[in-house]
N, C-alpha and C positions, 0 to 999 in steps of 0.2 A: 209612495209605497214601493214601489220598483227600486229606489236611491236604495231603500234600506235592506230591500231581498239582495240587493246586489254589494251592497255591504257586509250583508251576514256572510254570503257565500265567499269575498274573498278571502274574510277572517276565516272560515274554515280551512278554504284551502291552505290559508298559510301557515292553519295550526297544523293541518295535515302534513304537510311536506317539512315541516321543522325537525324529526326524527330521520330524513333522507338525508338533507343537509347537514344535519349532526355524523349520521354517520357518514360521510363524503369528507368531511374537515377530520374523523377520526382514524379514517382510512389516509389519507394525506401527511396526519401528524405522526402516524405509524412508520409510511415511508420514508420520512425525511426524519426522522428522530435517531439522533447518533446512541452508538450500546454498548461508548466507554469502552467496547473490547477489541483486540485485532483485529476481528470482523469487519468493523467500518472502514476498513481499504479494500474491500473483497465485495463488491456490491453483486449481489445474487441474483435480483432480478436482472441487472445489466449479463451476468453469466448465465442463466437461465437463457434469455434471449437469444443470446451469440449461439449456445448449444440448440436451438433450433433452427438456426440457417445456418448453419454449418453442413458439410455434404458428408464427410469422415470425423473419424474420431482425431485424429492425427491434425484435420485443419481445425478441427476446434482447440486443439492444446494448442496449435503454433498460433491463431490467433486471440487467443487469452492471452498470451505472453507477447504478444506486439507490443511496442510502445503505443502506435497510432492508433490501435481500438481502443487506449485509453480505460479497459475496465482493469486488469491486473496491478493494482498497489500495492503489495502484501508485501509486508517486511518483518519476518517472525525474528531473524536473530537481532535486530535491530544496527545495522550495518548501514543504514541509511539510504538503499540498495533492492531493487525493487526484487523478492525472490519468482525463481522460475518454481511455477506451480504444473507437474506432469499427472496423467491421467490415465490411471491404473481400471481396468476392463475386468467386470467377471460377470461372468451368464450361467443359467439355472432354466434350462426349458427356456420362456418366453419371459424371462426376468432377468432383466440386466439392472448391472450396477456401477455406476462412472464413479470413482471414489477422484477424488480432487487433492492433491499431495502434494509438500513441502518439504524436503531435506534440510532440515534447520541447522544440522552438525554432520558427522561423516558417518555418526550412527544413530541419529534422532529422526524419528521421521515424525511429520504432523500431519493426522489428515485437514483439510481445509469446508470441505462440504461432500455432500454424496448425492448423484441424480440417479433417482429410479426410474425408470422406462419400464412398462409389467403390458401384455395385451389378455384380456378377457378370453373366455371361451368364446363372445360373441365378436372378436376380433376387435373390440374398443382397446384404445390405447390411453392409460395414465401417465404422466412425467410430473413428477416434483424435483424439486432440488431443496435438502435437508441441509442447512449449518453447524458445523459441528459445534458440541457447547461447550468446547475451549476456548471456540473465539466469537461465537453470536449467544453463548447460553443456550438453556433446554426450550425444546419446540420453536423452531425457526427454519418455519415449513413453507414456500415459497412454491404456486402453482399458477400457470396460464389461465386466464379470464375464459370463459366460454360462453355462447351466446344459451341462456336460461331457457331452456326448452316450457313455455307458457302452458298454463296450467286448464284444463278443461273440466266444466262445470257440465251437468246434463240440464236443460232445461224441460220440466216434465212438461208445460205446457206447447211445448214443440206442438206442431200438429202436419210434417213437413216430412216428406220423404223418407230421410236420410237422419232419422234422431240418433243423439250419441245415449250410449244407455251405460255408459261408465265414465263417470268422474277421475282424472289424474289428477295429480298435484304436479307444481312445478319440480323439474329436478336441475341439477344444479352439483351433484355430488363427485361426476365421472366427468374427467378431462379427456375429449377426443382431440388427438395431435397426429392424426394418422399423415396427413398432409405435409407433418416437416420434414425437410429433407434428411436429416441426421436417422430420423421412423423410420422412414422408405429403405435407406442405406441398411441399419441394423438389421432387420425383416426380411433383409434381400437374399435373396441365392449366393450374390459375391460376396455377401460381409466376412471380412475375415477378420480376426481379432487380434486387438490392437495392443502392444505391451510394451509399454515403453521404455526404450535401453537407457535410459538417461540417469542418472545420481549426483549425490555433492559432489562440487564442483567438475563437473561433466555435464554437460548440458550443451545443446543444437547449437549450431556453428551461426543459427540465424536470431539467436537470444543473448543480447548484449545487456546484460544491466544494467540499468539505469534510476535517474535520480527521483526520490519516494515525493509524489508531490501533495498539498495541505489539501486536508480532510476537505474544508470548507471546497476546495474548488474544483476537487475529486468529486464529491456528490452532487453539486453543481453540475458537472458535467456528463454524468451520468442516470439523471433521474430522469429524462424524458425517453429511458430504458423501463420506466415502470407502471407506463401505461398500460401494457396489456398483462399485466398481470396482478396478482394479491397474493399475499401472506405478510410473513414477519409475524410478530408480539405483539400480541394485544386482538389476534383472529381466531375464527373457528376453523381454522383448517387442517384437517388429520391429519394422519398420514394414511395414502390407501393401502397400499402394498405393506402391511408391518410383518408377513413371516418374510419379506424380502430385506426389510431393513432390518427387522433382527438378527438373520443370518451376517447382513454387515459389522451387528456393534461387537458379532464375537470375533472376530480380528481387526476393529477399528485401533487406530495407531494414534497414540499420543506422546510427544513429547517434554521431557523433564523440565526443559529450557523454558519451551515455552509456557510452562506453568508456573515455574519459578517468575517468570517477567511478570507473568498473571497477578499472583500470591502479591508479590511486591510492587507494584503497581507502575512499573517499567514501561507499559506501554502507553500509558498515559503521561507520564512522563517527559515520555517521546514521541509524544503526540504529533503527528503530521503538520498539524496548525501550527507548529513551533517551528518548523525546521524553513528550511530556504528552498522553495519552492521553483528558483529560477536558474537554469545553468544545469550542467550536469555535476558531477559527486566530484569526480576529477578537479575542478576548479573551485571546491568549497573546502576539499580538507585541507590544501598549502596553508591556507590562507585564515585557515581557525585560528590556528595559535604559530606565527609569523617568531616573534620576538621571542618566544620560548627556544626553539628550533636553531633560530642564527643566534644567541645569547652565548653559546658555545663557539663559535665560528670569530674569527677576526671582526675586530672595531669598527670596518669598511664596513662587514655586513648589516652589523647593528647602527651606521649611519645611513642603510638604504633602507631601513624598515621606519625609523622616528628620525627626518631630518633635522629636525631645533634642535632637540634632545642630545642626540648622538654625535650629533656635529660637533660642538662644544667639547666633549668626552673625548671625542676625537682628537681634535687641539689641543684639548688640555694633556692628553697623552705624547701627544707629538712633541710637545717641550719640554714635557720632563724626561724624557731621552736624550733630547739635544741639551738641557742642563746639566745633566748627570754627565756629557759627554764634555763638555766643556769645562767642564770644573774638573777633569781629572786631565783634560789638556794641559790649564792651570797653573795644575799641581805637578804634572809632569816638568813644565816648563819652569818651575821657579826649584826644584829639586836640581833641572839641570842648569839654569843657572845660580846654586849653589856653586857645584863643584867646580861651574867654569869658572868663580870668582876668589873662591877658596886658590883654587890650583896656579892662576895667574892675578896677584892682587895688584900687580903694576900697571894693566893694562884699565886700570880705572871701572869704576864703580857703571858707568854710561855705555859700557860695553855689555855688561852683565845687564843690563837692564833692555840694552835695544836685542840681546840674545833672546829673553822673555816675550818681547815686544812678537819678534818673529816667529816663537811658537805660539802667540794667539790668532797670528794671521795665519798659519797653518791650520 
């Protein structure tokens, strides 16, 4: 009897927990699920993160754009070229707005994502960070995990002190981030605001560009950035602050380029997973199209690009010079011993002919 209560019960439990587990593998498949658009070089939870242990606004744009933090991938004109993404500040009372930006041309600007930072009347603070839907599509809403404030039952049969005589429900709704240093910073007495002088091709003396590398090893590298946090496509997660983000979409900035690449599927195309992921840019483009490039250039060059090939070309070129040169040697030489043997016929036929002799050894 006991085998079998203890039987029932573990089949329940594990009919119970089958809806946790589903959604744990649906939360995962969300994460790790590529979205075919720019987006998937711009990983937001990895950007979300950095922007909370960041101390200034200024060290969170220069470490987005490290190489060594490794989350900045974005390649909007497709240059192959990792672009410098700067970070445009606007505030509203106790409402800030971090807009995330790409100079794609000398007059195109893209935005990239937008974090809202908003603090309540009761001094609670929100942060999300929004993707734009040029390059992650609509609702790709990305916010910090928080510990679920557990939910309280009364129990009437209490008979104890201290009874609770109001039921909560858990909540779960409100992101407190008052703790990150980037909160502390904006909040502060010293925050001064940050606008940055940077444009196409002008950009920090400490931001070198560099080579765009494949998707596959970009999110590999970056997903143990999305632990502490949820959203993406396919969640419930709002947006809090929406008169904050609405005053955003009426000067959000889109680029022509980058929608044209969009339209025509450019970016897929040139999909990360395609390209060469090892070495810098420098050392990939000589070396695309070699034979194209010296095809113009002298025989030599084209015998140091395809040795079999060229070599042959080579020789075969080199003697028909030296035949052409010699056959007009020749002809030089049997021309002038014409007229030596014309002019003098007494001196025998063996003279004109070793005169010949002597201009083929010339």
């Amino acid at each position: 009897m006991k085998k079998i209560t203890f039987s029932c019960f573990v089949f329940v439990m594990s009919f119970l927990s089958c809806p946790v587990f589903s959604q744990t593998a649906n939360q995962a498949a969300n994460d790790t699920a590529l979205l075919g658009l720019p987006g998937d070089n711009l990983d937001l939870f990895a950007t979300l993160d950095l922007f909370q242990k960041s101390k200034t606004i200024e060290d969170f744009e220069k470490s987005l754009n490290d190489q060594k933090t490794g989350i900045n991938n974005l390649d909007l004109n497709l240059d192959n070229k990792v672009d410098f993404i700067k970070v445009v500040t606007k505030q509203k009372d106790q409402d800030f707005t971090f807009i995330l930006q790409v100079d794609v041309t000398e007059k195109e600007v893209q935005d990239v994502a937008v974090i809202l930072v908003s603090k309540d009347k009761d001094g609670k603070v929100a942060m999300q960070i929004i993707g734009d839907q040029d390059l992650y599509g609509k609702d790709y809403v990305i916010e910090p995990k928080t510990e679920p404030t557990p939910s309280v039952t009364a129990n009437p049969a209490y008979t104890g002190a201290n009874p609770v005589t109001v039921s909560t429900p858990p909540t779960t709704t409100v992101v407190v981030v008052e703790s990150a240093p980037i909160v502390q910073y904006v909040y502060s007495p010293v925050y001064v605001p940050y606008y940055p002088p940077y444009h196409y091709a002008y950009y920090p003396p400490y931001f070198a560009a560099f080579t765009v590398m494949a998707v596959g090893a970009y999110h590999h590298n970056n997903y143990y950035h999305h632990g502490g946090y949820y959203g993406g496509h396919g969640n419930t997660v709002v947006i809090h602050n929406t008169n904050n983000y609405n005053n955003y979409n009426n000067s959000r900035n889109s680029s022509n380029t980058v929608n044209h690449n969009n339209a025509s599927g450019n970016y897929n195309k040139n999909n990360t997973s395609n390209r060469a992921s090892a070495g810098p840019s420098t050392s990939n483009r000589p070396s695309a199209s070699p034979s194209t490039n010296q095809s113009k250039g002298s025989s030599s060059a084209r015998s140091s690009a395809s040795p079999s090939t060229s070599q042959s070309k080579g020789s075969s070129s080199a003697s028909r010079p030296a035949s052409t040169s010699s056959n007009k040697s020749s002809s030089s030489a049997s021309r002038s011993n014409y007229s030596s043997s014309s002019a003098s016929r007494s001196m025998g036929s063996s003279r004109s002919m070793g005169g010949g002799g002597g201009g083929r050894r010339r």
